[in-house]
C-alpha positions as CSV (number, residue, x, y, z in Angstrom):
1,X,69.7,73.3,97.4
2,X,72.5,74.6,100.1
3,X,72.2,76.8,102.4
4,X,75.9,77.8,104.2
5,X,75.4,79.6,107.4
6,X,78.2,82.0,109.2
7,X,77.9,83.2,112.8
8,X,80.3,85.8,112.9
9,X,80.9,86.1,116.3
10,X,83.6,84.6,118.6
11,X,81.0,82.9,120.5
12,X,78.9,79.5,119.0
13,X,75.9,80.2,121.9
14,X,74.5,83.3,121.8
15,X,72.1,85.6,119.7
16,X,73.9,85.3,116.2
17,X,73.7,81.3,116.4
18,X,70.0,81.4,117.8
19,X,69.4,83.7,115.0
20,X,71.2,81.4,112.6
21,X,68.9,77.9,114.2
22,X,66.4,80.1,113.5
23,X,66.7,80.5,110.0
24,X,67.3,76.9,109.6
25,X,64.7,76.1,111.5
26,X,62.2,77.7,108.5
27,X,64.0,76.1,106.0
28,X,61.4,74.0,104.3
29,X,61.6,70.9,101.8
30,X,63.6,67.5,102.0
31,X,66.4,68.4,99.3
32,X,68.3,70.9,101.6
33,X,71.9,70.6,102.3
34,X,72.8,72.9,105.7
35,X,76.0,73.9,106.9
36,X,76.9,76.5,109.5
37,X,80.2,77.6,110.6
38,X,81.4,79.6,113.8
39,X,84.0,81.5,113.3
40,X,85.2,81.7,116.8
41,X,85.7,77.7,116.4
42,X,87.2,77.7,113.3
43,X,90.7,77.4,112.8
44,X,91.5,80.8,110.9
45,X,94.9,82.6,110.7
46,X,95.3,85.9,110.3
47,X,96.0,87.3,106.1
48,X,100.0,87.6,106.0
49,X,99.4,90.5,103.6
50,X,101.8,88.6,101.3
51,X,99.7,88.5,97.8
52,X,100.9,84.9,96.6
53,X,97.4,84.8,96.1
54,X,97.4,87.5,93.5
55,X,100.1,85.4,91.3
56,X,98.6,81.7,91.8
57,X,95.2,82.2,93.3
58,X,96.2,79.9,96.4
59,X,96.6,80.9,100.0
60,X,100.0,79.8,101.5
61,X,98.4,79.0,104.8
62,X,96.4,75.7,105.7
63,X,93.6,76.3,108.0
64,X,90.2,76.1,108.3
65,X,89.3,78.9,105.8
66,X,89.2,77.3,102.3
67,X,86.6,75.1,103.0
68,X,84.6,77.5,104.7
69,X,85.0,79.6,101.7
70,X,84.2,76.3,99.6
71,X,80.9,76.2,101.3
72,X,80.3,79.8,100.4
73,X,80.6,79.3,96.8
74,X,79.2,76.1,96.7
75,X,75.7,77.6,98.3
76,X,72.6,79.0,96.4
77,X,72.1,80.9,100.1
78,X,74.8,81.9,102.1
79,X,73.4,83.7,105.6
80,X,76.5,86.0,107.6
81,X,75.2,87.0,111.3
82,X,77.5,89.6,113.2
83,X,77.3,91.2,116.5
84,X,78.4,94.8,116.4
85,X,82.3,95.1,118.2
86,X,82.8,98.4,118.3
87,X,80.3,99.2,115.5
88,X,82.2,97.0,113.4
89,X,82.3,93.5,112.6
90,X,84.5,90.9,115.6
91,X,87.8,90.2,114.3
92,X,87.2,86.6,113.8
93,X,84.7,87.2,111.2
94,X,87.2,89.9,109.6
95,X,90.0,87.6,109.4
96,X,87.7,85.2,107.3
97,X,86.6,88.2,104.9
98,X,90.4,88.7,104.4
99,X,91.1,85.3,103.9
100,X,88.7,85.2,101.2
101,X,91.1,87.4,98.5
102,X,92.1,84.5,96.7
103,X,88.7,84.1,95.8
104,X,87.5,87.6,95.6
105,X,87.0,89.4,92.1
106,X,90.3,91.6,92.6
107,X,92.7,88.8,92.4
108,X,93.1,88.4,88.5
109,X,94.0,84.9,89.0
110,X,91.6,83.5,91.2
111,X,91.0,79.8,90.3
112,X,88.0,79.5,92.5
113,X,84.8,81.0,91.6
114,X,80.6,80.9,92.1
115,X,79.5,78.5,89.3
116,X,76.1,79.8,90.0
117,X,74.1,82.5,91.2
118,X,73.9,83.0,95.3
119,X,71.8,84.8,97.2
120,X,73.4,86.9,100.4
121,X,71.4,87.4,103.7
122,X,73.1,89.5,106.1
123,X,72.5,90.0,109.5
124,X,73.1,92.3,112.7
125,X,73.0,92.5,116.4
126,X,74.2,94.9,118.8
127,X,73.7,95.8,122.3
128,X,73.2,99.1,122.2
129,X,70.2,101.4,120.5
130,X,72.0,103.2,117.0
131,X,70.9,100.8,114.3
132,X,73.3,103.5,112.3
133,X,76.3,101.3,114.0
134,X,74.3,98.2,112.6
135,X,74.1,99.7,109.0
136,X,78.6,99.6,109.4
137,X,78.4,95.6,110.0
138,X,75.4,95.1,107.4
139,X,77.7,97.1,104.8
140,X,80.5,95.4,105.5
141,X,78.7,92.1,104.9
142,X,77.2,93.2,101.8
143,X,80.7,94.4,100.4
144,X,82.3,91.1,101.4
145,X,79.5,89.2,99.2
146,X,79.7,91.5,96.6
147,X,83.7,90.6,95.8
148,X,82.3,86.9,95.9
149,X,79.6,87.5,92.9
150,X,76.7,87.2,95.7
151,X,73.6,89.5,95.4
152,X,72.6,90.5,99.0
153,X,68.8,90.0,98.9
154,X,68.1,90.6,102.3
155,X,69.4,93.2,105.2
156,X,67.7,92.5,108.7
157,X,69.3,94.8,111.8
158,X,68.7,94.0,115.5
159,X,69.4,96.2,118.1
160,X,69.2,96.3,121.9
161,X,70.4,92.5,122.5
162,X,72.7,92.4,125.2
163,X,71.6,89.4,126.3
164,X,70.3,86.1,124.2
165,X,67.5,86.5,126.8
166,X,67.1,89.9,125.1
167,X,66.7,88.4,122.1
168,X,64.6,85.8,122.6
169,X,61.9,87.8,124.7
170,X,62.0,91.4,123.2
171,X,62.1,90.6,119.1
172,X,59.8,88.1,118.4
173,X,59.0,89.8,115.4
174,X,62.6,89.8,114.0
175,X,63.0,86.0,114.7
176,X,59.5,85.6,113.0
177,X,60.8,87.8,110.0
178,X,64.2,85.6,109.8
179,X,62.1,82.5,109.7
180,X,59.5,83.3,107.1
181,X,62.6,84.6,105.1
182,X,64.3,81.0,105.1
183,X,60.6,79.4,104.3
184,X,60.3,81.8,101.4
185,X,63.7,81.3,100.1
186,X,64.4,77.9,100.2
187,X,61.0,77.3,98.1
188,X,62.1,79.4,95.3
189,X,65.6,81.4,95.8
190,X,65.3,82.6,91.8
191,X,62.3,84.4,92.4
192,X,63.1,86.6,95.5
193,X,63.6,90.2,95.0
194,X,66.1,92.1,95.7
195,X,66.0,94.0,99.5
């Protein structure tokens, strides 16, 4: 099994990477493969808008984002974690979501596809106390895995984390929830249900 792990956010230390530890931390069983990308590391360029894509199915830019995607399509889970900028997600994450047309199921000549089926976790974080700005980023999310053939089984929002100290002390239960999720999934990802 694989499990391909995005923090979304520009930073590789705070609450969307603890969460993402987390996660891995529950994954139980010797045959898992784990990868996790930050997307405020990664080399990613912005989408030239250019749609060579949509003739050829390649990008025209070399970067970090087609093996990222790789890992996506490679995974039977694939976990996204976003903090809320502006009740939307950062723009690092966004520039890996547009990146991602020459795989998505719009482009007619895509050459790189999902060979099997993936299940989609998505997660987010904000500072502030509207989980209705949370329900933007967790949309968004689930619409980005939904042009890669992934079937969102799981939508967990966290709000009131300014801090990682926030998180750490104030939502035990969410970590708790995230953790039995990864335990559950990676001992049977078939069988989970949907949301």
């Amino acid at each position: 099994m694989k499990i391909t792990c995005i923090n979304g956010s520009a930073r590789n230390n705070g609450s969307c990477n603890y969460l993402l530890d987390s996660f891995i931390g529950g994954i139980t069983g010797d045959s898992v493969d784990t990868v996790k990308y930050c997307v405020g590391d990664a080399d990613l360029h912005f989408c030239k808008g250019c749609k060579k894509c949509y003739f050829d199915g390649k990008c025209v830019q070399s970067d970090d984002a087609k093996k990222i995607i790789d890992d996506i399509l490679t995974a039977d889970i694939v976990v996204i974690a976003a903090p809320s900028y502006w009740a939307d997600v950062p723009a690092q994450l966004k520039t890996l979501f547009d990146r991602t047309t020459p795989y998505g199921d719009t482009n007619p000549n895509r050459i790189l596809t999902a060979r099997k089926s993936i299940k989609g976790i998505a997660i987010a974080v904000r500072a502030g106390v509207r989980a209705q700005e949370n329900e933007l980023i967790l949309n968004a999310i689930e619409h980005y895995f939904g042009h890669l053939g992934i079937d969102t089984v799981s939508r967990i929002s966290i709000t009131q984390v300014d801090k990682l100290n926030d998180l750490i002390v104030n939502h035990e239960s969410d970590i708790r929830q995230i953790v039995e999720l990864a335990n559950k999934l990676s001992q049977n990802p078939i069988c989970y249900p949907h949301k």
